[in-house]
Structures are given as structure tokens and as C-alpha cells.
C-alpha positions as CSV (number, residue, x, y, z in Angstrom):
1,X,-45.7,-30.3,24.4
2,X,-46.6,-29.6,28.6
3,X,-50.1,-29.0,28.9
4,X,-50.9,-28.2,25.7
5,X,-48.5,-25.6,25.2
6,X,-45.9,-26.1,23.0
7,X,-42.5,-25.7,24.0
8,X,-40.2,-23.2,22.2
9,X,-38.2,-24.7,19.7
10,X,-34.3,-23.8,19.8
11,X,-33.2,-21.4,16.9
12,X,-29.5,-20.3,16.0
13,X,-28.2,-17.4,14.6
14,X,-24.9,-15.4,13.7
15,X,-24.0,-12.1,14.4
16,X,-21.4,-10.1,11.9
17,X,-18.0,-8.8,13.6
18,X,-18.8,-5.7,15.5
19,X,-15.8,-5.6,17.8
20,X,-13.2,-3.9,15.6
21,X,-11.0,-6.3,14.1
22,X,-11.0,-7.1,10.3
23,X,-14.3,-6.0,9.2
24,X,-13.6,-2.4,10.1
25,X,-9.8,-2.3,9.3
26,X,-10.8,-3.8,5.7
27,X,-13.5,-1.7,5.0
28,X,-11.7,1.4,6.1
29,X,-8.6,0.2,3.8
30,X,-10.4,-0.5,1.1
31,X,-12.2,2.9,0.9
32,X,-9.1,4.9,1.8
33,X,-7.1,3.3,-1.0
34,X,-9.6,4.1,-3.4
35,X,-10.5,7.4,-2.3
36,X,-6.4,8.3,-2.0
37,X,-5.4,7.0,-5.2
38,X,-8.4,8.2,-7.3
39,X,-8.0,11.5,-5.7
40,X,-4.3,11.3,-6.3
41,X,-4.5,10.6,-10.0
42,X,-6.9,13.5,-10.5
43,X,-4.5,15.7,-9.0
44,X,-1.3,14.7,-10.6
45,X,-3.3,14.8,-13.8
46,X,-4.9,17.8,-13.7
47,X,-1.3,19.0,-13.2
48,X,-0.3,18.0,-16.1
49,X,2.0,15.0,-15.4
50,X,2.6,12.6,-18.1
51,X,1.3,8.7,-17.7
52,X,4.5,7.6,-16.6
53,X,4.6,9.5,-13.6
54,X,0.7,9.2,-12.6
55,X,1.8,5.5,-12.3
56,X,4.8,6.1,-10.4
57,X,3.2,8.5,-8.0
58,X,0.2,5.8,-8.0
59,X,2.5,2.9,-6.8
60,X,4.4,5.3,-4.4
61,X,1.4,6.0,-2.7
62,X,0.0,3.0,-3.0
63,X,3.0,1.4,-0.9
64,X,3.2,4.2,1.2
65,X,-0.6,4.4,1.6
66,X,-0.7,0.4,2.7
67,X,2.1,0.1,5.1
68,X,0.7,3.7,6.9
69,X,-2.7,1.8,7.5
70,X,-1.3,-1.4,7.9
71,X,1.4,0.2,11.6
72,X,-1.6,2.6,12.2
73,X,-4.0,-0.2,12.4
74,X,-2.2,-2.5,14.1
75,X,-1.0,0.4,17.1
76,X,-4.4,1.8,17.1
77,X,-6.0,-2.0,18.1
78,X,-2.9,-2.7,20.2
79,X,-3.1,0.2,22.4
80,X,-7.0,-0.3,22.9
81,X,-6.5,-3.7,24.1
82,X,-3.8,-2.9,26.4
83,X,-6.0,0.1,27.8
84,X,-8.4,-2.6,28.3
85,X,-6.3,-5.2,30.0
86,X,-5.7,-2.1,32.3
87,X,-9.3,-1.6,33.0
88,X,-9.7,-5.5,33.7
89,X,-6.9,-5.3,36.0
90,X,-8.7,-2.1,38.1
91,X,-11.6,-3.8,38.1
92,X,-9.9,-7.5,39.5
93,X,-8.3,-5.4,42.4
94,X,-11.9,-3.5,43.2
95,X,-13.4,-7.1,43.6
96,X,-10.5,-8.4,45.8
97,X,-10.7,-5.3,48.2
98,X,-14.3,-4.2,48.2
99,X,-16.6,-7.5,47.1
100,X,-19.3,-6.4,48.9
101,X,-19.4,-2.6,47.4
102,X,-19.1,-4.7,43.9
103,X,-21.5,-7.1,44.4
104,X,-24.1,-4.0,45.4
105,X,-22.6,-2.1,42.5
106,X,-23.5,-5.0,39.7
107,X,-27.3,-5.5,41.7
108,X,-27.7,-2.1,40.8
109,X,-27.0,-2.8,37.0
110,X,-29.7,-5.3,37.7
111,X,-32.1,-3.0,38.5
112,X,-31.2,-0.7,36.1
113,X,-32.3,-3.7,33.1
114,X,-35.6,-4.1,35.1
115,X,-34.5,-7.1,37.4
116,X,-36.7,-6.7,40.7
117,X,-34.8,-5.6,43.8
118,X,-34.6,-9.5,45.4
119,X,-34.0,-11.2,42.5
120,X,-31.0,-8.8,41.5
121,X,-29.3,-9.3,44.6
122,X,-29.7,-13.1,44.7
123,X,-28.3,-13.2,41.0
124,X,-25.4,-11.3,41.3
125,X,-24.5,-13.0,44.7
126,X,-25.5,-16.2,42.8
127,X,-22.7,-14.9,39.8
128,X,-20.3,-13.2,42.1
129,X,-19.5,-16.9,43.3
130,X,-17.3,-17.1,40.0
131,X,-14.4,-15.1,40.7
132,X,-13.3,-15.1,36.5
133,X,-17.4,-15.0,35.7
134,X,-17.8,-11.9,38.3
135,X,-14.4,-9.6,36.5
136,X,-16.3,-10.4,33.0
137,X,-19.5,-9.5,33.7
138,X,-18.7,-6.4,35.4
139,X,-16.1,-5.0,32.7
140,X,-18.6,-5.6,30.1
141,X,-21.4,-3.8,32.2
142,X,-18.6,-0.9,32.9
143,X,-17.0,-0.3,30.0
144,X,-19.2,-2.4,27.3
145,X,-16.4,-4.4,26.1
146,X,-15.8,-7.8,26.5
147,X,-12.1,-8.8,27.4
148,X,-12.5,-12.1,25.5
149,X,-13.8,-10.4,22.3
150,X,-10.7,-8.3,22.2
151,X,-9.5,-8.0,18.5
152,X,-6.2,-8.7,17.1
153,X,-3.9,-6.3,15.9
154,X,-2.1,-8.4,12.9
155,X,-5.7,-9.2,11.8
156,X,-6.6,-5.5,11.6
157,X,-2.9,-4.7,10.0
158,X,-3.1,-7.0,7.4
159,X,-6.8,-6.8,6.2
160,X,-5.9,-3.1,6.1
161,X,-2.7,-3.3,4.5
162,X,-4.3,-6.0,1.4
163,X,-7.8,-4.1,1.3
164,X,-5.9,-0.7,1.1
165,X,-3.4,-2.0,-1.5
166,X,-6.8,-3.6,-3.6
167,X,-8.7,-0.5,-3.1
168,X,-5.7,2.0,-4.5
169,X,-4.5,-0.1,-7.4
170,X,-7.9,0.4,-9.3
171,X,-7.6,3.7,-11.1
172,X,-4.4,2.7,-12.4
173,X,-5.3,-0.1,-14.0
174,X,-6.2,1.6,-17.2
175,X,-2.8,3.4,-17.1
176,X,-1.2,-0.3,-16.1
177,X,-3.2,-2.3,-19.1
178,X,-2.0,0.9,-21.7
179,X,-4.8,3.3,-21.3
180,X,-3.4,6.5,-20.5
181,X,-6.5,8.7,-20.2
182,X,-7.3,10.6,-17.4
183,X,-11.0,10.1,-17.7
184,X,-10.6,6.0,-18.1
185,X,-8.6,6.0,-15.0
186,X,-10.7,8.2,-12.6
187,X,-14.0,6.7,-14.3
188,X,-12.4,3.3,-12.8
189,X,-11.6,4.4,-9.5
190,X,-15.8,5.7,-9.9
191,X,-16.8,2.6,-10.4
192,X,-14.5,1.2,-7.4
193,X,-15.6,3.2,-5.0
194,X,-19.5,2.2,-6.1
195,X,-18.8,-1.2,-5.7
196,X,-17.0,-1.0,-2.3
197,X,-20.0,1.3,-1.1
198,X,-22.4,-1.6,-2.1
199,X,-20.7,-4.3,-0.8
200,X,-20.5,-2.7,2.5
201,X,-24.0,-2.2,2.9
202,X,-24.2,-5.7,3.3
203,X,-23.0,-4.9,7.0
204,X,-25.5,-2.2,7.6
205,X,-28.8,-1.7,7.2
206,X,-29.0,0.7,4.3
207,X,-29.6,-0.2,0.9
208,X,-26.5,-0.9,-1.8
209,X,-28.0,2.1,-3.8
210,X,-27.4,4.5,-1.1
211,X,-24.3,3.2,0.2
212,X,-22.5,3.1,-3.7
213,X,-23.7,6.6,-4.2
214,X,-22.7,8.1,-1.3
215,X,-19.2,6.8,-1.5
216,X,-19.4,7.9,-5.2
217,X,-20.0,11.3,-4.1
218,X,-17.1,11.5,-0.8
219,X,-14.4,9.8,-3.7
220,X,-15.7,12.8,-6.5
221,X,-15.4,15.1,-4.3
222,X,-12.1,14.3,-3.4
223,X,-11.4,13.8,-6.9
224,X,-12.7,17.1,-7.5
225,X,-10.7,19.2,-5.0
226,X,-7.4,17.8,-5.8
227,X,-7.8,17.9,-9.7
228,X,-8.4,21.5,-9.3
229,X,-5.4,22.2,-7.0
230,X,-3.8,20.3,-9.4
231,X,-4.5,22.3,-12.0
232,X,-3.9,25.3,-10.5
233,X,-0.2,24.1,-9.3
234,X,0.4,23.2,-12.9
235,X,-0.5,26.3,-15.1
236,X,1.6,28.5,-12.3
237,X,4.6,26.0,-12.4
238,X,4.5,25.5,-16.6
């Protein structure tokens, strides 16, 4: 304690991964499978298509599903972080030919956070001093992205590749253990698509109830629209 005062004690904390890499890629994978595949299995059933080949359309997609996600994951997070190793390099040039128009440029951001006018001039002169600490600071102001935060793109390939490959596997398991019932199988990929729903809430701040039902209702919807094209298709083709 000074004065009677007591000083603040030191806390820690964690933040979850908000900067693009596997959290997203998984969870996106994860509910594409199961919305593709459960969707997929409504339609070819609802065509008419014997067990044998809903697997086999199942396990094509499933492979073609996962290495589609895994390639457009992995150029999607590529290509962001070479834009943004453009955008550092702009920015290092701007600070070698104008640092005086930068350094009045990042005051302003200052001011804009509520810093008062002196003191925002004397700290970004104070930072500016720091060549490497100057680029970061004003790429993060600029563009809100930190260039040692960038994500990696065979992170994001793979979780989506597994998570997507998980995900569209589950409404053929009753087909895959000898169950060949339409109902069984999308009644599965239901129950999938709940629990993804609830376990991503975990991430957000709704509740698992809202987030299980409302991927419940995209995936039946899906479900829905296919097995009645699927029908459809297979009452003009028999």
C-alpha cells in the first residue's frame, strides 16, 4: 500500500482466436460438412437412390467437399496475408520518405482515442523513435490488423479439411453401421448440426440453445430444399 491506497493488484487473462486462422476455418468446416452432406443425403434420397449409392455419393462428396475447403482455405488466408505484407511495405516506404507527415498522421489517431493534443505528439515522437515499433503501430491503426498476428494458411487448410471431413461423415453413419433409413440418417446429421451449433457458442456470446437451434433450422432447411428437388428429379426420371 502508498498512502493508504492500495495498489492494483496484477490480473491475467486470455483472449480466444479472433484473427482468422483455425477457429474460423474449423468452425466453418465443420458446419459446411454437416449442412452439405445432410442436405446431400436428403436429396439423393428423396430421389429415390438405393443405400448403396447415398453412401457412395456421401463419400464422394465428402472427399470432394474436404479437399475444396481444405485449397480454398488455405488461398483465401494466403492471399490476405500477402495483401497485407503489401500494405506493411506501403506503409515502411511512407515512414522513410515522409516521417514527419507520419508522425503528425499517428498524433492524430491520438487525438482521435482522446489523448490531449501535447501529450499525443510527445508519445508518438516518443514511439516513432522505434523504426519496427513505429510500422506496427501505424498498420494496426490503418488497417486494424496486426502483421505479427497474421494466420497461417496450413493451419486454416487443415482444421478445415478434418473439421469438414468430421462434420459430413455424420449422416452416414447410420447407413455405414447397417441402418439404411432415410429418417435415421438425416435425424443424425439433426443432431450434428445441434451439437456443432452449441459448441460454437462457446466462442460467442449467445446461449448454446439459440446457437443449436438455429443451425438446426439453416441444416433443415437445406435438408428440405434438396429432398424436395430430389423428389421431384426422381418421379420425372422413374
Amino acid at each position: 500500500m502508498s498512502g493508504g491506497v492500495p495498489e492494483a493488484e496484477a490480473h491475467g487473462h486470455s483472449h480466444a482466436d479472433v484473427s482468422g486462422g483455425w477457429l474460423r476455418a474449423a468452425t466453418f468446416g465443420a458446419m459446411d460438412g454437416l449442412v452439405t452432406n445432410t442436405a446431400l443425403v436428403a436429396g439423393v434420397g428423396g430421389g429415390g437412390a438405393a443405400p448403396r449409392e447415398i453412401v457412395l455419393a456421401g463419400v464422394a462428396s465428402l472427399a470432394a467437399g474436404a479437399i475444396s475447403m481444405a485449397l480454398g482455405e488455405y488461398t483465401s488466408v494466403r492471399t490476405q496475408n500477402e495483401q497485407l505484407d503489401l500494405e506493411v511495405e506501403k506503409e515502411r516506404r511512407e515512414l522513410e520518405r515522409n516521417p514527419h507527415g507520419e508522425l503528425a498522421e499517428f498524433a492524430q489517431v491520438l487525438r482521435e482515442r482522446g489523448v490531449d493534443d501535447d501529450l499525443a505528439r510527445r508519445v508518438a515522437t516518443q514511439l516513432h523513435r522505434d523504426p519496427d515499433t513505429a510500422l506496427r503501430l501505424h498498420v494496426v491503426a490503418e488497417l486494424g490488423l496486426n502483421p505479427a498476428d497474421k494466420p497461417s494458411p496450413w493451419t486454416a487448410a487443415v482444421s478445415s479439411f478434418l473439421t469438414f471431413s468430421a462434420g459430413a461423415v455424420v449422416p452416414l453413419l447410420p447407413y455405414l453401421f447397417g441402418v439404411s433409413v432415410l429418417w435415421a440418417a438425416l435425424a443424425c446429421g439433426g443432431l450434428g448440426l445441434a451439437v456443432a451449433g452449441a459448441l460454437s457458442s462457446r466462442f460467442t456470446p449467445r446461449p448454446w440453445w439459440f446457437a443449436a437451434l438455429r443451425q438446426l433450422l439453416f441444416g433443415a432447411a437445406a435438408a428440405g430444399i434438396t429432398y424436395a428437388i430430389g423428389l421431384a428429379i426422381g418421379d420425372t426420371v422413374a
